[in-house]
C-alpha positions in Angstrom: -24.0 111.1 60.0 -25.5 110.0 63.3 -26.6 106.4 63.6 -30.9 105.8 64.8 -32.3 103.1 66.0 -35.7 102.5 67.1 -36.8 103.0 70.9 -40.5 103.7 71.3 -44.1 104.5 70.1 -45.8 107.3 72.7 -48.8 106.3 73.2 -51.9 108.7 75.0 -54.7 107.2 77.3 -57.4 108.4 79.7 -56.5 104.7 81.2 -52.7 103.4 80.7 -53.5 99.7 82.6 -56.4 99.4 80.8 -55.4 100.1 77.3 -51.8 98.7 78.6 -53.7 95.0 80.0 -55.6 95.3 76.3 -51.9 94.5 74.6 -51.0 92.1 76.9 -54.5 90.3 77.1 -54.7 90.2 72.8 -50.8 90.4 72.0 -48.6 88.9 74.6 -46.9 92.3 75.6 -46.0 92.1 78.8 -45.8 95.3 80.8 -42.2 96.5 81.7 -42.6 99.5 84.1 -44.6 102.1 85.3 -43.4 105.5 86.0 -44.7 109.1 86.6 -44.0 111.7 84.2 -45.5 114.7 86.5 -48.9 113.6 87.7 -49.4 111.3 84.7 -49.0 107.8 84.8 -46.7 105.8 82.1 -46.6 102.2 81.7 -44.1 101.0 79.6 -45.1 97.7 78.0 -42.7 95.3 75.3 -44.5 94.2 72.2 -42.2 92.2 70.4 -39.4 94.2 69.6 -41.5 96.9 70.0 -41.7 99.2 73.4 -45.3 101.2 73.9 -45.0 104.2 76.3 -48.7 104.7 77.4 -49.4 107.6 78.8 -52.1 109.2 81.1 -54.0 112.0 79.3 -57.5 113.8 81.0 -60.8 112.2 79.4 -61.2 116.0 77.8 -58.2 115.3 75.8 -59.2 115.0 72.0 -59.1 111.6 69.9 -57.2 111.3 67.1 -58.7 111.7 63.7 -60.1 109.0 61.8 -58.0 107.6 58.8 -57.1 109.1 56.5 -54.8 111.6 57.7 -51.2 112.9 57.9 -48.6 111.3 60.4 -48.5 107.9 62.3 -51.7 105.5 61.2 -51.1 102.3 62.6 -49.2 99.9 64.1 -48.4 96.5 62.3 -48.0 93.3 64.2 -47.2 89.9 62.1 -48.4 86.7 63.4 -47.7 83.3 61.5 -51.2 82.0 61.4 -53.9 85.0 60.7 -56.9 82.6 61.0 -56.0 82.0 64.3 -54.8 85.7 65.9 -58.4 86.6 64.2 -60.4 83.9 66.1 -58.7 84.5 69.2 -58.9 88.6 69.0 -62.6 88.1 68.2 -62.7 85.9 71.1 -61.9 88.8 73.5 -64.4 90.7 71.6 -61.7 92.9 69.6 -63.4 94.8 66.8 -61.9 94.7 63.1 -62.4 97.8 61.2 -61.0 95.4 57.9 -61.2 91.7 57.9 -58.4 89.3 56.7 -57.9 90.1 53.5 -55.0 89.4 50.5 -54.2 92.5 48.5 -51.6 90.2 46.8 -50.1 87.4 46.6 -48.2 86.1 49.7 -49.8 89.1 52.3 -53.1 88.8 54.1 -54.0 91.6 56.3 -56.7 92.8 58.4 -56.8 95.8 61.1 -58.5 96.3 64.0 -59.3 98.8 66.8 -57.2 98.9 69.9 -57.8 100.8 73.2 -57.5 105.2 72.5 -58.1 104.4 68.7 -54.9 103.2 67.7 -55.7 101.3 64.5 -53.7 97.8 64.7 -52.8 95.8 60.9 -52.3 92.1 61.5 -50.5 90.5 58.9 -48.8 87.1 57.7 -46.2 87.1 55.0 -45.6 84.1 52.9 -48.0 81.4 52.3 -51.2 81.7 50.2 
């Protein structure tokens, strides 16, 4: 059998350096490259081990449904102190769609909204 591992999460926007300087600004990413694919512009950022292609789309182009709904819903960051990421996203004026929250015992999440849509989970493992 062939052997996967991960390379990216393609990402669609109107603006790429905007919704690009949004992870950098609230996360840390840093932004990697920029290339053309055709016209479009892609900027590649690093978000942990994670790598975002964002990519230029026309303002025409539709959103993407609201949860609930088949295929990719979010994207889940960890951070070892939630109180804090919260404060500080709420800081930059980040809007949560759920705030911090403990469906059991050791887990507190919370989600918010990132640039295009893209629904974001917070969490922090361990702990009370």
């Amino acid at each position: 059998m062939p052997t996967y591992s991960f390379d990216h999460i393609h990402l669609r926007s109107p603006d790429p350096e905007a919704a690009a300087g949004f992870y950098v600004g609230a996360f840390g990413a840093t932004i990697k490259d920029r290339v053309r694919n055709g016209a479009a512009l892609r900027v590649v950022v690093t978000l942990g081990a994670l790598t975002l292609f964002i990519e230029e789309v026309p303002g025409s182009t539709p959103a993407a449904p609201l949860p609930p709904h088949q295929g990719l819903e979010h994207i889940g960051l960890q951070v070892d102190d939630m109180d804090a990421a919260v404060a500080a996203l709420k800081a930059m004026g980040v809007r949560f769609n759920a705030e911090p929250s403990s469906p059991r015992p050791g887990l507190r999440i919370a989600f918010l909204t990132a640039p295009d849509g893209v629904t974001v989970e917070i969490l922090q493992r361990g702990g009370a």
